[in-house]
N, C-alpha and C positions, 0 to 999 in steps of 0.2 A: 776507839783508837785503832783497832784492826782494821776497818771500814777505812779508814785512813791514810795508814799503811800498806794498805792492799791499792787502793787509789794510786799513791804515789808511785809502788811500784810500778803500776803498768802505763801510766804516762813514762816514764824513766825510760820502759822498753820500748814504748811507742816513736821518741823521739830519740831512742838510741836506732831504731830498725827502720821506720818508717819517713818521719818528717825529714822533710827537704829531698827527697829523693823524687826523681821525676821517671815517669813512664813517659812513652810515646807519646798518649794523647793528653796527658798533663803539658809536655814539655810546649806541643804545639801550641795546646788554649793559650798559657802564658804567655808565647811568644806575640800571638794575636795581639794581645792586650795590649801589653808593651809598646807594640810597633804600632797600632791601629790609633794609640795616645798621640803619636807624635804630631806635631804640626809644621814643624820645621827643622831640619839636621842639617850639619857639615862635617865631612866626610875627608879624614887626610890619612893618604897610605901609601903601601907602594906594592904593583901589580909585578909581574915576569909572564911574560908568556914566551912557548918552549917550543922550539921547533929544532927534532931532531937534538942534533948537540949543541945550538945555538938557544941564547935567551936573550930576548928585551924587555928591558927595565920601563916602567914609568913613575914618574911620579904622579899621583891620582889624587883630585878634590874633589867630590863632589856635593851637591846641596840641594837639596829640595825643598819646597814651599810653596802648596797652593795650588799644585798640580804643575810647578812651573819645576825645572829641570837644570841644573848646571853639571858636565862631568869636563871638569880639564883633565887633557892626560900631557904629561911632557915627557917624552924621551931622554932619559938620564944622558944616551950617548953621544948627542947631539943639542940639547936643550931648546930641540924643540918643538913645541905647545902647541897641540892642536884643542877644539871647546866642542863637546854636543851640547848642544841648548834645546830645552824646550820652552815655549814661553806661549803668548796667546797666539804667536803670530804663527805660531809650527813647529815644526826641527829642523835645526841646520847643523852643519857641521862648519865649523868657524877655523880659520887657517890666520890670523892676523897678521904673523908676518909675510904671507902673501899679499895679504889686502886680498882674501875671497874668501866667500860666506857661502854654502853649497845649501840649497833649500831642498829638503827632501818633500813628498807628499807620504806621510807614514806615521804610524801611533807608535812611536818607539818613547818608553822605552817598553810598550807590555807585550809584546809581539815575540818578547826573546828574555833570555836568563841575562841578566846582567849582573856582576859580582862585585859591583861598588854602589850599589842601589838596595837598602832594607828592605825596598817593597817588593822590590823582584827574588830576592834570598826567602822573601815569608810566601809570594804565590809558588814558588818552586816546592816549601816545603808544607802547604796547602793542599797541591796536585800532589802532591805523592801519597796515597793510602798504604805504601807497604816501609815510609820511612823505617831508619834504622837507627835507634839510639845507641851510644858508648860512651861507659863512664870512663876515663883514661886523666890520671894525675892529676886530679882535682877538675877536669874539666867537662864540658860533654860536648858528643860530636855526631853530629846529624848525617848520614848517607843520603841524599836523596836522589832522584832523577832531576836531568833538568830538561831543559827548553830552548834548543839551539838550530833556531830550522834552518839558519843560515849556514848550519856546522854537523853535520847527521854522526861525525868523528863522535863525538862530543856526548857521552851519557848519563854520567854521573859527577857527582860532588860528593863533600864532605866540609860541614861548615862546624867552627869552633868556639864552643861559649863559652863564658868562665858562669862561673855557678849565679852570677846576677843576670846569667843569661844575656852580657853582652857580647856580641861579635868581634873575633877576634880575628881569625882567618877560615878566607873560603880555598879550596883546592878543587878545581875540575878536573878530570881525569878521561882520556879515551874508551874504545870498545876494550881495548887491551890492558887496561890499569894505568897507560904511561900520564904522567900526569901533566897537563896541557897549558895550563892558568893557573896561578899561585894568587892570591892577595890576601897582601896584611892590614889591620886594621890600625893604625897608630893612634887615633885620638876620633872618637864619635861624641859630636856635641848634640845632645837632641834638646836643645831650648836654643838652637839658635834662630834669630830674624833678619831679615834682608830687605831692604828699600828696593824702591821699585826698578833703581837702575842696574843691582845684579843682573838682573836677568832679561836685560836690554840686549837687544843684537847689538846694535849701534856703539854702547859701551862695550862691550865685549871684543868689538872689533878695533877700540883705538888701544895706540899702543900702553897706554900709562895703566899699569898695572891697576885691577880694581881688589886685587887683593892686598892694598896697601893699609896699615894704618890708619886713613882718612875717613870721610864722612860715606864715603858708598861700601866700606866694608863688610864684613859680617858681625851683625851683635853678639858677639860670643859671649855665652855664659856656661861657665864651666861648673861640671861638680865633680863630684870623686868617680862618678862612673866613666866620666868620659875619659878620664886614662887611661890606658887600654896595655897591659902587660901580656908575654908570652913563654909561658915557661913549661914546654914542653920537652918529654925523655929525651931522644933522641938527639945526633948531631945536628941535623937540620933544624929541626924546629929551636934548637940553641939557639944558631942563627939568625932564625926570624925572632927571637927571645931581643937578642941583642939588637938589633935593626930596630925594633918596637920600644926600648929602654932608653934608646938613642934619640929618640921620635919624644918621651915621653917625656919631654922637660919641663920648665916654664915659658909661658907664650915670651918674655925676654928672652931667655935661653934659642926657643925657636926662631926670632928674628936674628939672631947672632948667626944663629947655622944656618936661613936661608942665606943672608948676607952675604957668608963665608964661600956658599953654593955660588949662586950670582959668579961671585969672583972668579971663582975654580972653573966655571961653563960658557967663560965670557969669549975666549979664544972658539971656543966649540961654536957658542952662539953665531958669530962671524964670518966662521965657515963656512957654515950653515948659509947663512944669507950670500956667501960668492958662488957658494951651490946653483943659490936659486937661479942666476943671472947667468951662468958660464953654458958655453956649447953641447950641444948634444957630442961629444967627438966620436963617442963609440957602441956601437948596437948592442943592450944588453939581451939575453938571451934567457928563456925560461930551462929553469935548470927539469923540469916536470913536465912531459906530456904524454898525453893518452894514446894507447896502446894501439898503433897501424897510424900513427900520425908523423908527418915529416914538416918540416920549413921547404916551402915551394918556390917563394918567389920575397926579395926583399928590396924595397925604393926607398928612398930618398929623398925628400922634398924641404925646398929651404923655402921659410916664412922670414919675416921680418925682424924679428925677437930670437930666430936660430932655426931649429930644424924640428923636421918628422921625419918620422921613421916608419914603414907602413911593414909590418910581417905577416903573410899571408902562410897561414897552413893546410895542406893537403893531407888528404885519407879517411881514415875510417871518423875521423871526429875532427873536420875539418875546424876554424876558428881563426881570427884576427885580432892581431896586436898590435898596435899605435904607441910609438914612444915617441915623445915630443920636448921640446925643454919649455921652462916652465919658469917665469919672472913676476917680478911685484907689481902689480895694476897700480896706477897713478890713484887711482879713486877705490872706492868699496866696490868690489863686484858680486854681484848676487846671481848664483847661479842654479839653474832648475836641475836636479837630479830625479834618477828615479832607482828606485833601491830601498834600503837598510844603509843605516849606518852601521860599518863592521870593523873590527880591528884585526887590519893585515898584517901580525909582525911588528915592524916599523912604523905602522900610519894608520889613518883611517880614513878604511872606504867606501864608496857607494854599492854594494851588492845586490843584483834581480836574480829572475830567473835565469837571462839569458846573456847577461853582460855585469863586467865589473870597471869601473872608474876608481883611479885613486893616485897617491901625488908621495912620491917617496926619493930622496934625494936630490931634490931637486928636477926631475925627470916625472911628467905626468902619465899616466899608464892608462890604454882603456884597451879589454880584451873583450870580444863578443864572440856569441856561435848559435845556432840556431840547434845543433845536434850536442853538446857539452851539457852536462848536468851541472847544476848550480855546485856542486861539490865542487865537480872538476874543476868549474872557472875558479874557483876556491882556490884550488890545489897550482894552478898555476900560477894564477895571483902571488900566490905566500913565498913559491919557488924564486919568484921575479924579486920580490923585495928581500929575500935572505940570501940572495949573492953580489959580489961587487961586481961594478961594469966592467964585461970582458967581452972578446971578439970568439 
């Protein structure tokens, strides 16, 4: 009976001290598992990235299966949609309401951190041997390093689990703690399957939504993990508490609020598209440049469809900028890029070592330099799409 008693006590203390508590390298094993199981997810959130005292919003899907790739982002402030895909055929970066599909030659997405992608959240917390656990309000939160060659700003995260170790929110942050990239997790399906027309370019490109109700949708199969709550201390993470609770309803319930969305982004959407088609009238200017550099020389050139703009800069880190306007192809166009697909702000770009291509207001934008670090054409780049056109 003592023998007994003594037993039960020290289970009692074991699972009062010990069970369910995660170290470092527990927390990681488990994560492997977890993630390593999946064969196919869908992914709905919603991203902010922060520049300076400016944020843009997206709304974020994304889905994987089979090594094939979907990430929609759409701009809450304009509604609109741009698609990275990856599929057998490659990666493109899909614009549909242009009618153009950008082909990149590149193994994205492993090449870089990506904070709407499981697999890039578990290599980020893979490579890093000095992670950093925190148990915080019932939840745990990973510090890691990441992976952003296209971004050298950029060196840390902090990702947030609930104790079933599902993802809740990632947060990137600069050299300086100012924090960069915000993303919520609102609902992770990991049993979901996709017919082979998901991850079609050609579907992808026509306008009729393929996230409808119909037969090319996603099989969702929900369980209780995939509801995703946020209830952290703070006023901010209230915030994304609420935004996530909001998110968190019945797939009816969520048709009711896209439907509602739609309606409320319909004038936006419209916009949008007289964007695409209206004149270049006014030269926008990079609010950012490097240090002995001036604007030297600026033309004018009319096309057919509207105008270019050519800005030639002189000095210590000379470079060119091409602004042009920018309308709907009759047909699909497939265009050759060469880069990373990167998100500028507002849109997303093509980024190299030595030039960046991208498409934001209507106005398509391409800056080169042979003496500019891929940062700096960064730092222009982001300058150019977080100001409105002015003289």
């Amino acid at each position: 009976m003592k023998k007994v008693f003594i037993l039960s006590l020290f289970l009692s203390l074991f699972f009062l001290t010990g069970c369910g508590k995660y170290d470092e390298k527990s927390i990681v094993k488990d994560l492997n598992k977890k993630i390593n199981q999946i064969t196919g997810y869908h992914i709905e959130g919603i991203m902010q990235i922060y520049n300076a005292e400016d944020a843009y919003t997206y709304d974020v899907e994304s889905s994987y299966e089979n090594n094939n790739y979907r990430v929609s982002l759409t701009n809450q402030m304009n509604n609109h949609e741009q698609i990275i895909l990856r599929n057998s055929d490659g990666v493109y970066v899909l614009t549909p309401s242009l009618n153009k599909s950008f082909k990149f030659q590149s193994n994205w997405p492993e090449n870089n951190s990506q904070v709407y992608l499981l697999q890039s959240l578990l290599t980020d917390i893979n490579k890093d041997k000095k992670i950093k656990l925190e148990e915080k309000n019932n939840k745990y939160i990973l510090k890691t390093k990441i992976n952003y060659s296209n971004n050298k700003k950029l060196v840390n995260q902090k990702i947030y689990l609930d104790k079933k170790l599902n993802f809740e929110k990632v947060e990137v942050f600069d050299e300086s703690g100012n924090k960069q990239i915000k993303m919520i997790f609102n609902s992770i399906d990991t049993k979901a399957t996709f017919n082979n027309k998901y991850f079609s370019t050609s579907e992808n490109m026509k306008t009729v939504d393929i996230n409808s109700d119909d037969e090319n949708t996603v099989d969702k199969k929900k369980t209780d993990n995939d509801e995703i709550t946020d209830e952290n201390e703070d006023s901010e993470n209230e915030e994304d508490s609420e935004n996530v609770n909001n998110k968190n309803t019945s797939d009816e319930d969520n048709s009711n609020n896209n439907l509602n969305q739609n309606n409320d982004n319909e004038d936006k959407s419209n916009n949008y598209s007289n964007m695409e088609t209206s004149l270049l009238d006014e030269t926008v200017y990079p609010m950012y440049l490097p240090s002995g550099t001036y604007l030297s020389t600026e033309e004018s050139v009319s096309k057919e469809d509207g105008e270019r703009i050519i800005l030639t800069f002189a000095g210590e880190t000379p470079f060119i900028l091409v602004e042009e306007t920018v309308s709907k192809s009759d047909e699909v166009e497939v265009i050759p890029v060469y880069g990373e697909p990167t998100i500028l702000m507002d849109t997303i770009g093509a980024l190299s070592d030595s030039s960046v291509n991208f498409i934001s207001n209507g106005i398509e934008y391409y800056i080169a330099s042979e003496d500019m670090s891929m940062q700096q054409i960064l730092e222009v780049a982001e300058s150019i799409s977080s100001v409105p056109i002015m003289k």
